[in-house]
C-alpha positions in Angstrom: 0.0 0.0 0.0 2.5 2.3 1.0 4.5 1.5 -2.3 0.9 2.6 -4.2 0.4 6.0 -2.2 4.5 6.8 -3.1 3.3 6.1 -6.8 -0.1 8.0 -6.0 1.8 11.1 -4.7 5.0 10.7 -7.6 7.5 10.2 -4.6 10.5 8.8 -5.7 12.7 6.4 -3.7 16.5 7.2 -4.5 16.8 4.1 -5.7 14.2 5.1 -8.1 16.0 8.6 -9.0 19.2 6.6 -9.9 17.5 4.3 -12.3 15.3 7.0 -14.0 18.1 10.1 -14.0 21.4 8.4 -14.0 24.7 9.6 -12.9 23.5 13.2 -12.1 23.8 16.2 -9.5 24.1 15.1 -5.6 23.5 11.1 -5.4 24.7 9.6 -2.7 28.2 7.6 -2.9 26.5 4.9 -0.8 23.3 4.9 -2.9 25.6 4.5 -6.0 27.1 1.5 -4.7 23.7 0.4 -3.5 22.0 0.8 -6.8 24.9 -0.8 -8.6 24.9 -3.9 -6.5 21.2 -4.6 -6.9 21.4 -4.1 -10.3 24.1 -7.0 -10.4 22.6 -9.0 -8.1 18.8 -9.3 -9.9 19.1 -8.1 -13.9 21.7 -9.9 -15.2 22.7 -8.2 -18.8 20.8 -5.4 -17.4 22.4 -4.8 -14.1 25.5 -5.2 -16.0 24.5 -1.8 -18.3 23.7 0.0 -15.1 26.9 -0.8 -13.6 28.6 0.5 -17.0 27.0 3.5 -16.6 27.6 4.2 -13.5 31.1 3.4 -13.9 34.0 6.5 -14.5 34.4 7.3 -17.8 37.6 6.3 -19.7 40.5 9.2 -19.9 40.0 11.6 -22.2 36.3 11.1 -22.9 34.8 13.2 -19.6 33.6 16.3 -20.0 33.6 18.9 -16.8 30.6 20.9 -18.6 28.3 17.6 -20.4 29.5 14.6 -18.0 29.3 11.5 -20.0 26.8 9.7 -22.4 25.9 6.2 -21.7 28.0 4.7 -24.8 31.0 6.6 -23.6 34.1 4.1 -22.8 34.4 3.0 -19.2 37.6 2.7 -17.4 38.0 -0.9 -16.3 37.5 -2.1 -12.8 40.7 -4.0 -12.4 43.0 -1.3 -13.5 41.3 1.9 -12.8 43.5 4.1 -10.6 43.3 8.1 -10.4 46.1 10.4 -11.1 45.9 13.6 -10.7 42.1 14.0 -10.0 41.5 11.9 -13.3 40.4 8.4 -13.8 43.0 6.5 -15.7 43.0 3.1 -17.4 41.9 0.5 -19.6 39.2 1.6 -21.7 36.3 -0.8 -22.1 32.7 -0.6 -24.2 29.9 -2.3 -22.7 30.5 -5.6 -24.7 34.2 -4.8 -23.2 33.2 -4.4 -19.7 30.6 -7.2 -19.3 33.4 -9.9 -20.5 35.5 -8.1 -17.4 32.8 -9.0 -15.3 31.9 -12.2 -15.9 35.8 -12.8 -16.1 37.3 -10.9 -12.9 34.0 -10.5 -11.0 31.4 -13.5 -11.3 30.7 -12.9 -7.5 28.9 -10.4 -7.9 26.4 -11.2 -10.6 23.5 -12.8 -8.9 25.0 -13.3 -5.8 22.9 -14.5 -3.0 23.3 -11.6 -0.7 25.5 -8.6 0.1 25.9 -5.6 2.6 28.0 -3.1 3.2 30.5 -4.5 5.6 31.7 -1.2 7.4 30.9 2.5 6.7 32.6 4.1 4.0 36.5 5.2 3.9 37.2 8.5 2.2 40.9 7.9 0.6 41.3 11.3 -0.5 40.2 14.9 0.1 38.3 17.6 -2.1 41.8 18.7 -3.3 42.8 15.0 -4.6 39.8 14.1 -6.1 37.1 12.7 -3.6 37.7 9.3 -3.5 35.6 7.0 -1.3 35.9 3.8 -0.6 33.2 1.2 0.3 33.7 -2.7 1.6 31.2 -4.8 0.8 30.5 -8.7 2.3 29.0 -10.6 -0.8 27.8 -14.0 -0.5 27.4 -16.9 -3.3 27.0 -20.2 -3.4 28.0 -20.9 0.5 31.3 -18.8 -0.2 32.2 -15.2 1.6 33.8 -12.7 -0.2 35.2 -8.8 0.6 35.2 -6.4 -1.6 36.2 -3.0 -2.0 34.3 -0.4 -4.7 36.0 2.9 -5.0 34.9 5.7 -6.3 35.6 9.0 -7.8 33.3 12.5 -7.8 33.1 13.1 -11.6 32.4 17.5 -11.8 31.2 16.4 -15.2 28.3 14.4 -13.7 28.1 16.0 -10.1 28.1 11.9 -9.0 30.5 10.1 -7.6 31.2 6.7 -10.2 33.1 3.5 -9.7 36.7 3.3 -10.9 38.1 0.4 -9.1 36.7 -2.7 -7.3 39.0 -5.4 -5.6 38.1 -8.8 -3.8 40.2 -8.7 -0.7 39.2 -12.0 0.7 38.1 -14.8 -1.9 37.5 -18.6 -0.2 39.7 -19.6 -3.1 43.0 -18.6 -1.1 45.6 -17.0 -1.9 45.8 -18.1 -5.9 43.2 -16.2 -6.5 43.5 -13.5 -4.7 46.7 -13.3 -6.7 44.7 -12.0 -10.2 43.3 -9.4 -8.0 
């Protein structure tokens, strides 16, 4: 009922917001990482377009005055670092970034659970970028995993976006913690 009166009156969860707007002005670093990770966990190809687009934008292709358009490259989880304020490294399409996923990341598509495992670390200052940091406890298939999403404010988008994401503790030991 409640969900129907929200509906009735055109209140919008942020969740919501997210979906509908995209990476725009003020969203919440946490509801980023929140949006993301449901999108992963229940729409499959879907989530994995919502993730891309909520993902920094490969160098060279942001924009401080028209943020980024939804086929722009993405920089790759696994090697995304920031220098200098900007987002650096390898450039994927979505095609690109879905095989990275599957490949590097398989935990968390459709995984059975997840939370936020302590309350986010900023890693850097105004100054350096606005970086934040965010451990997450994901869950599949009986197996535990940690896992850190950083991200980076983008002035092009007014939204903080993912540029890196690590497993820190995979059940598979130390081999394949290793790739990470």
């Amino acid at each position: 009922r409640l969900a129907r009166e929200f509906r009735r009156r055109g209140i919008r969860s942020s969740l919501q917001q997210l979906e509908e707007e995209g990476p725009s002005a003020f969203k919440d670093p946490a509801k980023v990482v929140e949006f993301v990770m449901l999108c992963l966990q229940h729409r499959e190809d879907a989530g994995l377009a919502q993730a891309f687009r909520f993902t920094s934008a490969a160098a060279g292709t942001q924009s401080f005055v028209h943020g980024v358009s939804d086929s722009t490259p993405r920089t790759s989880w696994v090697s995304g670092k920031v220098i200098g304020r900007f987002v650096s490294g390898v450039a994927n399409d979505l095609a690109g970034f879905s095989r990275e996923l599957r490949a590097e990341f398989p935990m968390l598509l459709a995984c059975d659970a997840w939370r936020f495992a302590s309350p986010p670390t900023t890693l850097s200052k105004e100054e350096d970028g606005w970086i934040v940091q965010f451990l997450l406890d994901v869950r599949k298939g009986g197996s535990a995993y940690i896992v850190a999403v950083r991200l980076l404010y983008d002035w092009g988008s007014w939204c903080f976006l993912i540029f890196n994401v690590k497993v820190l503790q995979d059940p598979g030991g130390d081999a394949a913690l290793e790739k990470h």
